[in-house]
N, C-alpha and C positions, 0 to 999 in steps of 0.2 A: 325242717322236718317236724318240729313241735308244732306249728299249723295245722299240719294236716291230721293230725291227732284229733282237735276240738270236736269235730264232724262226730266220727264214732264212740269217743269218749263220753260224749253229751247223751246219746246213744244210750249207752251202758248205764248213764247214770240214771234215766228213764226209768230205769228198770230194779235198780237199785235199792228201792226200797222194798218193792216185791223180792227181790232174791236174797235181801238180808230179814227181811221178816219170818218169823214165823212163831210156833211155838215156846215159850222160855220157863227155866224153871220158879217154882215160888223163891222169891228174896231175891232172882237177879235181876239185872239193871239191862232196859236197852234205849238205846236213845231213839228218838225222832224227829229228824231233820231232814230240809228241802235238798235234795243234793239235784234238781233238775238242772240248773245253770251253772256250766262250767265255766268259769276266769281265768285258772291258769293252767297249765301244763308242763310238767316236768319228765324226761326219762332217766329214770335211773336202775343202770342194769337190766332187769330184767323185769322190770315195772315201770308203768306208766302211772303218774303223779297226778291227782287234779285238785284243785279248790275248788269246789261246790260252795254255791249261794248257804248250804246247812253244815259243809266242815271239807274237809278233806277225809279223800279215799284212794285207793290203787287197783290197779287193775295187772294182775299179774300174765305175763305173757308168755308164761310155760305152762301150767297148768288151768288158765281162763278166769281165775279166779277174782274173785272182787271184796276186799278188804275198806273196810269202812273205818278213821281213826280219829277219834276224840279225847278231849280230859279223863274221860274213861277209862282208854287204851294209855295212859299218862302223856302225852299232852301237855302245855301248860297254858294253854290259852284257846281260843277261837278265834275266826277270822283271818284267815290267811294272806296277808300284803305281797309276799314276796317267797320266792322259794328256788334254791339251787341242789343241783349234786354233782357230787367229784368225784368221779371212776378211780383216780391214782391215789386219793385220798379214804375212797371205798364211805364220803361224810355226804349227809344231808342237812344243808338248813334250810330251816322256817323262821320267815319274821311272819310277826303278827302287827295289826292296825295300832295296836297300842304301842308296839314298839319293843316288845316282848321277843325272845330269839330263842328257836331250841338246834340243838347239834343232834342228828339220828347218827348213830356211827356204830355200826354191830350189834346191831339188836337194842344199843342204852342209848336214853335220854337224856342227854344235859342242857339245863335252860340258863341260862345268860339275860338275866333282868336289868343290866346295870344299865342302855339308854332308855328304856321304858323309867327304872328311876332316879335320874339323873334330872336334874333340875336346868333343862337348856331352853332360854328362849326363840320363840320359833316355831316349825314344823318339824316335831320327831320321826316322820313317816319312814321307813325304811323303804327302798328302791328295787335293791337289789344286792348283789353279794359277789365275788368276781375270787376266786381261788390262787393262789400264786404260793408257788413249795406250800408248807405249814402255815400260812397267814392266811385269811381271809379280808377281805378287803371292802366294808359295807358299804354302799352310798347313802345316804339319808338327806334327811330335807334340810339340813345344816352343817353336812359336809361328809368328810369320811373317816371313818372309825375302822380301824385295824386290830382285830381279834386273833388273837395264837391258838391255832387249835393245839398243840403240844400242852398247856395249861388249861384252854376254853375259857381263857377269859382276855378282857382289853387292854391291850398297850399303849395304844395311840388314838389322838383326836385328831385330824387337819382342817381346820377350818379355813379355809383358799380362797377365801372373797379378798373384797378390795381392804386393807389395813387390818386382815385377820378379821373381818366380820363370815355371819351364817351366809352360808350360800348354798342352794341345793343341787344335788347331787343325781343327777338319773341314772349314771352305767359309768364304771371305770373297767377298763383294760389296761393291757402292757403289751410292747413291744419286745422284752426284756433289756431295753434299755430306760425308757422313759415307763411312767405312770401317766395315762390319758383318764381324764374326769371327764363326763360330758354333762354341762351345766347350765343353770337355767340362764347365765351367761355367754354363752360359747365354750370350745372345747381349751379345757388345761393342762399342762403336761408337768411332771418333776422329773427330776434323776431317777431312778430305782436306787442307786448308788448314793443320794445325797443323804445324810442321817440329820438334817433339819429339813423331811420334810415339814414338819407341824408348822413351821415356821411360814405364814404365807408369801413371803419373797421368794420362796424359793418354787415358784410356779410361775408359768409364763402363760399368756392366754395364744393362742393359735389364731392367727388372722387368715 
């Protein structure tokens, strides 16, 4: 369904800067940025999500409305890499190119900076983000990082390659019984149940 989104999305954002410009008063702030090219697309609730080429924006689907947000709007970064939301969790994350994470969850912003600076060698790119109860479950370019949204901040690293080396991560799911990682190796699975997973023996690769 988020496909077919891009089409009109792209659309709105055309227009985007004509419908947020206008008049401002003396001493305030507006930004201006390309939002023509949309990359991603997310629905949450009752808004449609994009990352534009100049930041992210929404487009809301009850009243038409088109919301533009930046370090402005608090924010903590630009460039948007990746982005989810969870209807049962009512959360929204963003990662950023730098590796930077914020939590949108009832109106507040909480940013989560610790793989952005975290000294890991390798690719900190983040991928994507995979919800399960209270955890969040990040993929990145060195593996996976498990976040508590109950505190918003990290519990676990799994580094899953061959003798605990970085391996990159594109999408994790679950079955609720196994963890599937699907990596720049082929696809890897743990227990959900196992409490080593950090441990990389305790992953099997799927032939």
């Amino acid at each position: 369904m988020k496909s077919g989104f891009f089409c009109w999305v792209s659309i709105i954002a055309l227009g985007l800067l004509q419908t947020l410009q206008g008049q401002i008063k003396l001493g305030e702030w507006r930004t201006h940025l390309p939002y023509a090219y949309c990359m991603l697309v997310e629905v949450a609730g009752d808004r449609v999500y994009c990352s534009a080429t100049g930041g992210l924006f929404y487009y809301n689907m009850e009243d038409n409305s088109i919301e533009k947000l930046s370090k402005i709007d608090g924010l903590s970064d630009n460039g948007v890499s990746a982005m989810r939301w969870s209807d049962e969790l009512n959360t929204f994350m963003i990662a950023y190119r730098n590796a930077n994470i914020d939590i949108i969850r009832e109106g507040d912003i909480f940013n989560v900076p610790d793989i952005m600076k975290k000294q890991i060698p390798g690719d900190k790119s983040i991928n994507d983000f995979y919800f399960l109860d209270q955890l969040v479950y990040i993929s990145t370019g060195f593996g996976i990082v498990l976040l508590n949204l109950e505190k918003n901040e990290i519990r676990e690293t799994y580094y899953i390659g061959d003798n605990g080396n970085t391996l990159g991560v594109n999408q994790v799911t679950s079955d609720g019984m196994y963890l599937y990682a699907a990596t720049e190796n082929g696809i890897r699975r743990g227990l959900l149940s196992d409490p080593f997973l950090f441990d990389f023996n305790a992953w099997e690769t799927i032939s």
